[in-house]
C-alpha positions as CSV (number, residue, x, y, z in Angstrom):
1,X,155.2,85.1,-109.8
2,X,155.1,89.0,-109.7
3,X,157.8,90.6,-112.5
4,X,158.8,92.4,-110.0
5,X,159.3,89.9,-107.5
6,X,160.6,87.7,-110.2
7,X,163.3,90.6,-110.9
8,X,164.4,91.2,-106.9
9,X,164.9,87.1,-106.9
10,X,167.2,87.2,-110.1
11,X,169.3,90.3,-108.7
12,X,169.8,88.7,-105.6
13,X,170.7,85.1,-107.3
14,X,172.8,87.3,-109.6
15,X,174.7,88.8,-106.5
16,X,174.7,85.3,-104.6
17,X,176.5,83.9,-107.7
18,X,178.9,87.1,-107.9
19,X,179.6,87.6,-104.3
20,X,179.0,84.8,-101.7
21,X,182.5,82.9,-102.1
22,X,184.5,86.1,-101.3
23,X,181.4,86.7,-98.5
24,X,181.6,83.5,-96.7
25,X,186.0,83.6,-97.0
26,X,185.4,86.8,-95.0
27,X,182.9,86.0,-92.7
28,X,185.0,82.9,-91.7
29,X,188.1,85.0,-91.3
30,X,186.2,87.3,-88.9
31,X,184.4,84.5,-87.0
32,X,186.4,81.8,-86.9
33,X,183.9,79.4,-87.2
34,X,182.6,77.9,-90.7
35,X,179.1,77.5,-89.4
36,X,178.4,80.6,-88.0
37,X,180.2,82.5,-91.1
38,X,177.6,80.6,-93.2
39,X,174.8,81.5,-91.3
40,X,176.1,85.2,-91.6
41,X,176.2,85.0,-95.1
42,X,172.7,83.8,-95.4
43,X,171.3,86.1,-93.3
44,X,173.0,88.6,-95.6
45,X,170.9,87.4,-98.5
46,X,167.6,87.0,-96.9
47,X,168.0,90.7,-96.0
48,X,168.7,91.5,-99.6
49,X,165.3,90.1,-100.2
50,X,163.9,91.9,-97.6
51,X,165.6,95.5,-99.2
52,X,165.8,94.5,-102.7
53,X,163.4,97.8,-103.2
54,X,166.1,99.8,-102.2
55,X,169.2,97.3,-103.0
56,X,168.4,97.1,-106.1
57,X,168.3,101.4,-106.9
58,X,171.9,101.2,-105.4
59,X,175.1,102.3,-107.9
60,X,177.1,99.8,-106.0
61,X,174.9,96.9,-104.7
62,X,177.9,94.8,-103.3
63,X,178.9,97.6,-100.9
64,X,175.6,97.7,-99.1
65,X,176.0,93.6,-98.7
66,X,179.5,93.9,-97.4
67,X,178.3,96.5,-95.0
68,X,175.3,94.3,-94.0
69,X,177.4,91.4,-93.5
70,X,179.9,93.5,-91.2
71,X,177.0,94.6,-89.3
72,X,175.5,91.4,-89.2
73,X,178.9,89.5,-88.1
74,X,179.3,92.6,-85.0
75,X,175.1,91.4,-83.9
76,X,176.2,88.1,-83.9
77,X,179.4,88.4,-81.8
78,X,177.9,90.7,-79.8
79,X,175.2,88.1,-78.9
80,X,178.2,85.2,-78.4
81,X,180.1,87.6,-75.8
82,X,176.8,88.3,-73.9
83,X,175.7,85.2,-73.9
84,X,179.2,84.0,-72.8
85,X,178.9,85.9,-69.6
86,X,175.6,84.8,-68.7
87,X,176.9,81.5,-68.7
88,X,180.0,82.3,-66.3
89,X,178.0,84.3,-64.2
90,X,175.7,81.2,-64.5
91,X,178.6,78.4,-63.7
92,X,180.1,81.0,-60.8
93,X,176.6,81.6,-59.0
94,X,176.9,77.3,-59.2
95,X,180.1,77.0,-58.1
96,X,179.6,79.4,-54.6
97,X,175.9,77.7,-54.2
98,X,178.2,74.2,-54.2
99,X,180.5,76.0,-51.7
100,X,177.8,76.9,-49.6
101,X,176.0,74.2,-49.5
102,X,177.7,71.4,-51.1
103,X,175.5,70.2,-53.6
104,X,174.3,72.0,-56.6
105,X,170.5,72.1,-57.0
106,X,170.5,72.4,-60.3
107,X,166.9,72.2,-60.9
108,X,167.0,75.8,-59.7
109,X,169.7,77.2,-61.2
110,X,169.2,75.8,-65.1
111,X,168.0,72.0,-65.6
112,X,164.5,74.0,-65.4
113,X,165.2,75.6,-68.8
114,X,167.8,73.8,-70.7
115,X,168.9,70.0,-70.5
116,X,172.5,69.1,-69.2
117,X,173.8,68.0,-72.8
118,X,172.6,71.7,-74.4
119,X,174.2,73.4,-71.5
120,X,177.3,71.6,-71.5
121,X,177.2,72.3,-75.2
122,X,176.3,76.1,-74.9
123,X,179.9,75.8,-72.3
124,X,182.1,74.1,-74.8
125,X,181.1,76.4,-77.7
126,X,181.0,80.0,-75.5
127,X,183.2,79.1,-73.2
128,X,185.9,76.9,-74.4
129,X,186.0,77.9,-78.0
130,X,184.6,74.9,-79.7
131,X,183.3,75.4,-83.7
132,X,180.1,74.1,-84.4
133,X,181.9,71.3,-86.3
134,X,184.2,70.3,-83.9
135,X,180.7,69.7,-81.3
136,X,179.1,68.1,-84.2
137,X,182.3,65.9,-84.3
138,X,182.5,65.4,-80.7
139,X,179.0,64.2,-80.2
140,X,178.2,62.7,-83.2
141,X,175.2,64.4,-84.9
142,X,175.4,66.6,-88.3
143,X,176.8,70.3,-87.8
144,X,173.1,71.7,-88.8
145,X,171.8,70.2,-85.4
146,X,174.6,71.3,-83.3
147,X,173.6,74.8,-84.9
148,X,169.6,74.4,-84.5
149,X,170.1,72.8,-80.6
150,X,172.6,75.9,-79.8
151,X,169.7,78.3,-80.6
152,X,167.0,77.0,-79.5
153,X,169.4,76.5,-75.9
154,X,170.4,80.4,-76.3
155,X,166.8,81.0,-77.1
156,X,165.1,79.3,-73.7
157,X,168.6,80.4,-72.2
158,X,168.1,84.0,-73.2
159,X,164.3,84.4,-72.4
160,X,164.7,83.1,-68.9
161,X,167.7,85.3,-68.0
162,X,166.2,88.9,-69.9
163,X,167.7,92.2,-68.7
């Protein structure tokens, strides 16, 4: 290993060890949701990585990962709320094609890109407020996979509806 790769990893572990428990208890009281605060959190290290260069020149390298994890917490909510009205504006284009013509095709509205269970999971969680652990309770697979299903859903979700 490079010294001074081997340096940026043991300033990072360093800050890891002095700062992710007060991290993650804010990220969780911002989200709301254990899951996605951890996944904030991580993505706030791997960044640190990413910078350490700079990070690492800082006076006061826990003020930049605060701010990152902010910023990073505000991409990530921004992304839930937008993806929460595609999925209304989704479920009401269904609802007045079912008015109009009493049955939903749903093989051209989102079976074509998502299956039933991710959509109906994508619903509970951006919808109705479900955690990732209460899905992972509900339908019985490890909170990891409720997390990696949701994004790969959002993903295909995301690419097919683009702006």
């Amino acid at each position: 290993m490079h010294s001074d790769c081997k340096e940026h990893r043991e300033f990072v572990d360093k800050l890891y060890r002095d700062y992710s428990a007060a991290l993650l208890w804010f990220a969780k009281s911002q989200m709301r949701d254990d899951y996605l605060a951890q996944v904030a959190v991580q993505e706030v290290f791997l960044l640190s990585l990413e910078k350490c260069e700079i990070l690492i020149t800082k006076p006061k390298p826990e003020k930049w990962v605060y701010e990152s994890l902010r910023r990073i917490i505000k991409s990530m909510q921004r992304e839930q709320s937008e993806l929460k009205k595609r999925i209304v504006s989704l479920e009401d284009h269904l609802q007045n094609e079912a008015q109009t013509t009493d049955e939903v095709n749903l093989d051209t509205s989102f079976k074509d890109i998502i299956s039933d269970k991710d959509f109906e999971m994508l619903k509970r969680k951006y919808v109705h407020g479900y955690t990732y652990e209460e899905l992972a309770e509900e339908i019985g697979i490890p909170t990891s996979t409720v997390g990696m299903r949701l994004k790969r859903a959002k993903d295909k979700f995301r690419e097919k509806y683009k702006r």
